[in-house]
C-alpha positions in Angstrom: 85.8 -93.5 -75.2 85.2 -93.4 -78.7 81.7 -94.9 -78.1 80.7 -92.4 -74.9 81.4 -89.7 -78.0 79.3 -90.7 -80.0 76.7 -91.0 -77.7 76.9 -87.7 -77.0 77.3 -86.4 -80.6 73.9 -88.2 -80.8 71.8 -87.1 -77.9 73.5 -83.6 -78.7 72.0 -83.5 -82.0 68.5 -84.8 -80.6 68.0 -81.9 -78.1 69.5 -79.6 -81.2 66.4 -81.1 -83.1 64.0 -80.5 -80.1 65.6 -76.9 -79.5 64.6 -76.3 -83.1 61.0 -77.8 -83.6 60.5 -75.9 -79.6 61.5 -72.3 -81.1 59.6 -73.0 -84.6 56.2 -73.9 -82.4 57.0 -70.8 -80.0 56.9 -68.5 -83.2 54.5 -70.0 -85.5 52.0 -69.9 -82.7 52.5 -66.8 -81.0 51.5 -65.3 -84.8 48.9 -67.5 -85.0 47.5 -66.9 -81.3 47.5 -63.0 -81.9 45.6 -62.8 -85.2 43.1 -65.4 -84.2 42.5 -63.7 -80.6 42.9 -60.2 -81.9 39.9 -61.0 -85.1 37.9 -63.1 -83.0 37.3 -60.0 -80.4 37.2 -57.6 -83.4 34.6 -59.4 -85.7 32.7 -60.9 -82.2 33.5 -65.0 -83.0 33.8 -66.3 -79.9 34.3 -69.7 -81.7 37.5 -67.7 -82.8 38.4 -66.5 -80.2 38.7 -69.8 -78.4 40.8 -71.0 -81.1 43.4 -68.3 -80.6 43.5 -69.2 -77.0 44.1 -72.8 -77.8 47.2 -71.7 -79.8 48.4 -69.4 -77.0 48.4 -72.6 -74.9 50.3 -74.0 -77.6 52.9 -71.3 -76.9 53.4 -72.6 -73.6 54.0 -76.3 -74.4 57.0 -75.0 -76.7 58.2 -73.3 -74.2 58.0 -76.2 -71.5 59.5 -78.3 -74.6 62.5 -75.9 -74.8 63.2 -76.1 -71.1 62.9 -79.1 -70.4 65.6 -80.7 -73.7 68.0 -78.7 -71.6 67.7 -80.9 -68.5 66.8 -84.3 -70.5 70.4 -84.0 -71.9 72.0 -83.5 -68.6 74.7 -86.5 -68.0 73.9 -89.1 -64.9 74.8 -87.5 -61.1 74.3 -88.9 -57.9 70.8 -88.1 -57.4 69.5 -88.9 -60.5 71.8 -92.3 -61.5 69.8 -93.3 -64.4 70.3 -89.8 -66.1 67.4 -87.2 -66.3 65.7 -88.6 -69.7 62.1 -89.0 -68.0 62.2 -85.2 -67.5 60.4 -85.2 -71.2 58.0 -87.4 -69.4 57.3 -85.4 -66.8 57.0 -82.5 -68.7 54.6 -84.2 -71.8 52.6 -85.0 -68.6 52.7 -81.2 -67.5 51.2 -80.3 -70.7 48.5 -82.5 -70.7 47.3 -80.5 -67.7 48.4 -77.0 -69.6 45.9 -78.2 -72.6 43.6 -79.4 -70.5 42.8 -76.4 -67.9 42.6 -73.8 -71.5 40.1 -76.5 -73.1 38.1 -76.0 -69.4 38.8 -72.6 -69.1 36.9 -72.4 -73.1 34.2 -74.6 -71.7 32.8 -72.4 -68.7 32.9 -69.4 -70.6 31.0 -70.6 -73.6 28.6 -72.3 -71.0 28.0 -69.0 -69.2 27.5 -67.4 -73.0 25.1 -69.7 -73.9 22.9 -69.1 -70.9 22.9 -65.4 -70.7 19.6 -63.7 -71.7 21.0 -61.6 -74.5 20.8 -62.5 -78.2 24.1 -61.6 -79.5 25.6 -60.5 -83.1 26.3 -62.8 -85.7 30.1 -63.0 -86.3 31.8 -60.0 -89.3 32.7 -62.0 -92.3 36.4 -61.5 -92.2 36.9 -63.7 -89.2 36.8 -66.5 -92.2 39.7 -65.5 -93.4 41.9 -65.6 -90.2 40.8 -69.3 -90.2 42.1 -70.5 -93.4 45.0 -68.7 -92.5 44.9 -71.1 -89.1 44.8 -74.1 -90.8 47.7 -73.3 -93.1 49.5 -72.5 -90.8 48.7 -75.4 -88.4 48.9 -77.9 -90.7 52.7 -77.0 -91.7 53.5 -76.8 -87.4 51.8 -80.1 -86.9 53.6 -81.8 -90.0 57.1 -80.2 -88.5 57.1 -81.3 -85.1 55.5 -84.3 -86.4 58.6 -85.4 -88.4 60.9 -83.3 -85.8 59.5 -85.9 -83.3 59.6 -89.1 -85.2 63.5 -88.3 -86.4 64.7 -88.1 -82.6 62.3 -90.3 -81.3 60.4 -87.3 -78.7 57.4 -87.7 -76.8 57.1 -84.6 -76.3 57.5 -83.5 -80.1 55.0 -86.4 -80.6 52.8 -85.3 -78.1 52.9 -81.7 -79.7 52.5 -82.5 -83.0 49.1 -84.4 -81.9 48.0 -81.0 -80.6 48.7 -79.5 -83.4 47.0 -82.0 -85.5 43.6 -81.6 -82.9 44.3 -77.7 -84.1 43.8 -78.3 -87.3 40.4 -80.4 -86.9 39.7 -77.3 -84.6 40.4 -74.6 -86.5 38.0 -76.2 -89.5 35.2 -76.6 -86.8 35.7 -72.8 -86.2 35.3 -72.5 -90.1 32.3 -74.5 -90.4 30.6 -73.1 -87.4 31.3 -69.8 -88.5 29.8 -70.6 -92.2 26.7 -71.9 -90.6 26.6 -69.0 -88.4 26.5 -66.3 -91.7 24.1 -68.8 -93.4 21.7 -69.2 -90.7 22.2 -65.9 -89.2 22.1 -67.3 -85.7 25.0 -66.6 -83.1 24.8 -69.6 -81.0 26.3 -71.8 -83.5 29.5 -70.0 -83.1 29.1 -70.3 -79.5 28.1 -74.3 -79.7 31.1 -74.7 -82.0 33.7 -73.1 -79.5 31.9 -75.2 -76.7 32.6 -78.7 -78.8 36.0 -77.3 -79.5 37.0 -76.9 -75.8 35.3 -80.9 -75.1 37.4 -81.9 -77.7 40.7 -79.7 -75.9 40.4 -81.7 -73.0 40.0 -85.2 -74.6 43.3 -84.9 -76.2 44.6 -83.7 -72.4 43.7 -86.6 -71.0 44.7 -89.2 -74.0 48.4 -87.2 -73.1 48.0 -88.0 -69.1 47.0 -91.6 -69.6 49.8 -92.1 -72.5 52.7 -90.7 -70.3 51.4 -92.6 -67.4 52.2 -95.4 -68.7 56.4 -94.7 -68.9 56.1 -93.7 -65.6 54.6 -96.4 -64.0 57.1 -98.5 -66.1 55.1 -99.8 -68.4 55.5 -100.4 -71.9 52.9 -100.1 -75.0 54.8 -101.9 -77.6 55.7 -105.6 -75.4 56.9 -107.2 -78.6 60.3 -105.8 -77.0 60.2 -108.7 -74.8 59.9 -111.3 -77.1 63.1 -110.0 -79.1 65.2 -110.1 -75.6 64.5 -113.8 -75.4 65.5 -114.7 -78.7 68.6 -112.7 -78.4 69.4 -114.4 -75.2 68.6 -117.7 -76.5 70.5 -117.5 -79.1 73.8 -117.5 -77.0 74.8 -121.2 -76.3 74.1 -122.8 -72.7 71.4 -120.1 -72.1 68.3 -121.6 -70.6 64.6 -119.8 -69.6 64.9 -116.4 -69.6 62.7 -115.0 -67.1 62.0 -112.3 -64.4 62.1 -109.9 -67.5 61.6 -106.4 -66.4 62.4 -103.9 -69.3 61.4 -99.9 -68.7 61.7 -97.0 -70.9 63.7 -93.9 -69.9 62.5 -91.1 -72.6 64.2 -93.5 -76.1 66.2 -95.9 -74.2 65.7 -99.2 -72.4 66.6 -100.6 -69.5 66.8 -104.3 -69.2 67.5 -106.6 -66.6 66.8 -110.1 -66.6 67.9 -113.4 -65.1 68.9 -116.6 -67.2 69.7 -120.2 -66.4 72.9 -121.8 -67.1 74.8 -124.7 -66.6 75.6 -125.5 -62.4 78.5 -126.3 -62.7 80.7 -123.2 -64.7 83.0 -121.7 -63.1 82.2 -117.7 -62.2 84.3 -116.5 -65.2 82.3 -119.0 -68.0 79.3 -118.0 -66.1 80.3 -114.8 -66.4 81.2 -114.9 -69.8 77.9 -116.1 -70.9 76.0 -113.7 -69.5 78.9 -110.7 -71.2 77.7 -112.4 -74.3 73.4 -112.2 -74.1 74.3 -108.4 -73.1 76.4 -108.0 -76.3 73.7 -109.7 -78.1 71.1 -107.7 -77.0 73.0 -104.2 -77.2 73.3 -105.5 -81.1 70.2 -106.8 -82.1 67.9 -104.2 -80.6 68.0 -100.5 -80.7 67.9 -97.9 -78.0 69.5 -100.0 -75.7 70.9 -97.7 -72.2 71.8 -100.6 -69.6 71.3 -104.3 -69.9 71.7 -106.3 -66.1 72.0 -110.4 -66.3 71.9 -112.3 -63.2 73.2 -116.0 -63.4 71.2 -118.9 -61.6 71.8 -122.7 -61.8 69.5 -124.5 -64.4 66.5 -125.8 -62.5 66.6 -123.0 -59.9 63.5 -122.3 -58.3 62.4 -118.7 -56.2 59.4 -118.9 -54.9 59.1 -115.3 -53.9 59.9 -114.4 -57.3 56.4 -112.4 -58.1 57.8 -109.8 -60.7 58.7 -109.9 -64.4 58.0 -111.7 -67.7 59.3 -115.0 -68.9 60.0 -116.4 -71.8 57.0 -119.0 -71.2 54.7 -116.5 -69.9 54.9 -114.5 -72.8 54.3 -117.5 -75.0 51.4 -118.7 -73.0 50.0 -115.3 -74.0 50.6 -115.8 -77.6 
């Protein structure tokens, strides 16, 4: 009992840390979104103005962030037996699409700018201003959620803090285009600049999609987590070729099952025993462990329909 506490103290205070970094992001960039859109239409910087509407979509991630700790820390049921962790997934996958339809929606309009007939205005001066005041800002959201994310091991903080990072890098595009624009008193480099920005909007949209896609396919980036299951499991006594590995990540936590080889002729309970001992090791050795599964075969046992999972050998062979 004393453990299932303080597993809950801890994923309590890990969606307390979300909840926080969500409702920081929803202000800073609802501030941000409103001077930027509001001076980009008054001084005529469409560059600008694009910028505020990238942090208006940022808006929207924090919200989706918010929402979505609240079912992530919902307990195990019968529908959803693993818990409901890959919800952050889901919704780090969500915004990818969020991020990447505003970085469109940016591109078509500076594409129709650039081919209408008029000439345009160059950009008032002040408009400068708003984005130094952008970056500030920026860079102290992106440098929050950054560490917010890290500390609690989020995607989705991570994945928001990128954004915010791309902001940055975006907002001192605005700044240059915008200096260009007033030296060379021609309005299409505004307009080229907010057309490069939205390219570069739905880059990081897709670099999201194809990073979540991995957890959901049940994949793993980092597979050096394999190679510390072995050694934990052959470091228990009468444990023999770890193989038909298969370890997936729900949101921080790992589930692992595996099948070893031990001595034919235990009984069930020293076989039993054994394999209560590689999932103790494990659980100990390696961090963000949910669920460890061991199945017991005879030493020398051969499945010839086995066609999943990693070995001890095959990730050697690899090596």
């Amino acid at each position: 009992m004393a453990g299932d506490l303080d597993d809950k103290d801890i994923m309590s205070s890990r969606t307390a840390v979300i909840r926080k970094a969500s409702w920081v992001g929803i202000i800073g960039n609802a501030f941000l979104s409103v001077i930027k859109i509001t001076a980009g239409i008054i001084s005529g910087s469409f560059a600008l103005l694009g910028d505020g509407i990238d942090s208006a979509t940022d808006i929207v991630t924090s919200v989706v962030t918010l929402f979505t700790s609240k079912i992530a820390d919902r307990p195990p049921d019968e529908g959803h037996p693993y818990g409901h962790g890959r919800a952050e997934t889901v919704a780090t996958k969500a915004l990818s699409f969020i991020i990447f339809f505003a970085g469109a929606q940016l591109a078509l309009a500076t594409i129709q700018k650039l081919f209408e007939s008029s000439e345009g205005s160059v950009p008032d001066f002040f408009a400068i201003y708003f984005v130094i005041v952008s970056i500030f800002g920026k860079t102290f959201l992106a440098f929050y959620k950054y560490k917010a994310g890290k500390k609690v091991n989020s995607s989705m903080l991570l994945a928001d803090a990128k954004n915010m990072m791309n902001d940055i890098l975006i907002s001192i595009s605005v700044l240059v285009g915008l200096i260009f624009t007033f030296v060379l008193k021609m309005p299409i480099v505004d307009t080229i600049t907010a057309l490069i920005i939205s390219i570069w909007i739905m880059k990081v949209a897709f670099d999201i999609f194809l990073e979540t896609s991995v957890e959901l396919m049940d994949g793993l980036d980092d597979k050096s987590i394999y190679n510390e299951v072995f050694n934990a499991a052959c470091g228990i006594e009468g444990v023999r070729n770890p193989h038909r590995t298969r370890i997936r990540k729900i949101n921080t936590m790992y589930v692992i099952d595996m099948d070893i080889e031990v001595d034919g002729n235990l009984t069930v309970t020293e076989g039993h025993e054994i394999s209560k001992q590689v999932h103790d090791c494990i659980q100990n050795k390696i961090e963000n462990i949910y669920d460890v599964i061991i199945h017991i075969e005879p030493i020398g046992n051969k499945e010839d329909k086995e066609k999943f999972g990693l070995s001890k050998q095959s990730m050697d062979n690899n090596e």
